[in-house]
C-alpha positions in Angstrom: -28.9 15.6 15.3 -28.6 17.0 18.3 -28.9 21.0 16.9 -32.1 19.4 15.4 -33.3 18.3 18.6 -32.5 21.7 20.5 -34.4 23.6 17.9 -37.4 21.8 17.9 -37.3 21.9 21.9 -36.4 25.9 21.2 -39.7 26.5 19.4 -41.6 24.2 21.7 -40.5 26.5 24.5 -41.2 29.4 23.0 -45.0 28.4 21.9 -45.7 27.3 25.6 -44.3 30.7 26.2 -46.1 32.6 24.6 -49.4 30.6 25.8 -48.1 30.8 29.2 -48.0 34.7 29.1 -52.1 35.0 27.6 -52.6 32.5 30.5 -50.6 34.6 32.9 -52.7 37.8 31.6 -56.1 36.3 31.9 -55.3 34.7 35.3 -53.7 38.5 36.6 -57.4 40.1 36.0 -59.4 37.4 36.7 -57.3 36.9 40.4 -55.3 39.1 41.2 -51.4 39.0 41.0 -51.3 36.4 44.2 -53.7 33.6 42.5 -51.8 33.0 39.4 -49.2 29.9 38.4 -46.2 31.1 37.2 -45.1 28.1 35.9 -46.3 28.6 33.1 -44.1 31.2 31.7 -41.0 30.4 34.1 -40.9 26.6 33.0 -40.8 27.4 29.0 -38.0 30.7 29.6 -35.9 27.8 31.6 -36.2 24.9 29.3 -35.8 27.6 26.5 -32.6 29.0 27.7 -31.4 25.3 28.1 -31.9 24.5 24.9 -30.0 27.8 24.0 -27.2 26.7 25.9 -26.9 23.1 24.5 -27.1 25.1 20.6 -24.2 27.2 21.6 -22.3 24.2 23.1 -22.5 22.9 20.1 -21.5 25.4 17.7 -18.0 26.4 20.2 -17.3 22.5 18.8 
């Protein structure tokens, strides 16, 4: 259950990723490199490579 769980949260991560990076694009030529949130890309690469750790966890088991 809980591989199924870090999965889903896996490809969760990496579609808000992938959002966050045409957000991140947009926001660069509209503002500048100063008036953008980063958040946006760094929040999904952390929850992402969370979710990669629990997966491996799991597997050394």
């Amino acid at each position: 259950m809980k591989k199924i769980v870090c999965i889903v949260i896996l490809i969760l991560a990496i579609t808000g990723l992938l959002n966050g990076i045409s957000y991140l694009i947009s926001g660069i030529s509209a503002r500048g490199i100063g008036g953008v949130n980063y958040g946006r890309v760094i929040f999904p690469l952390l929850v992402g490579a969370i979710a990669v750790y629990f997966l491996k966890k799991e597997k050394k088991k």
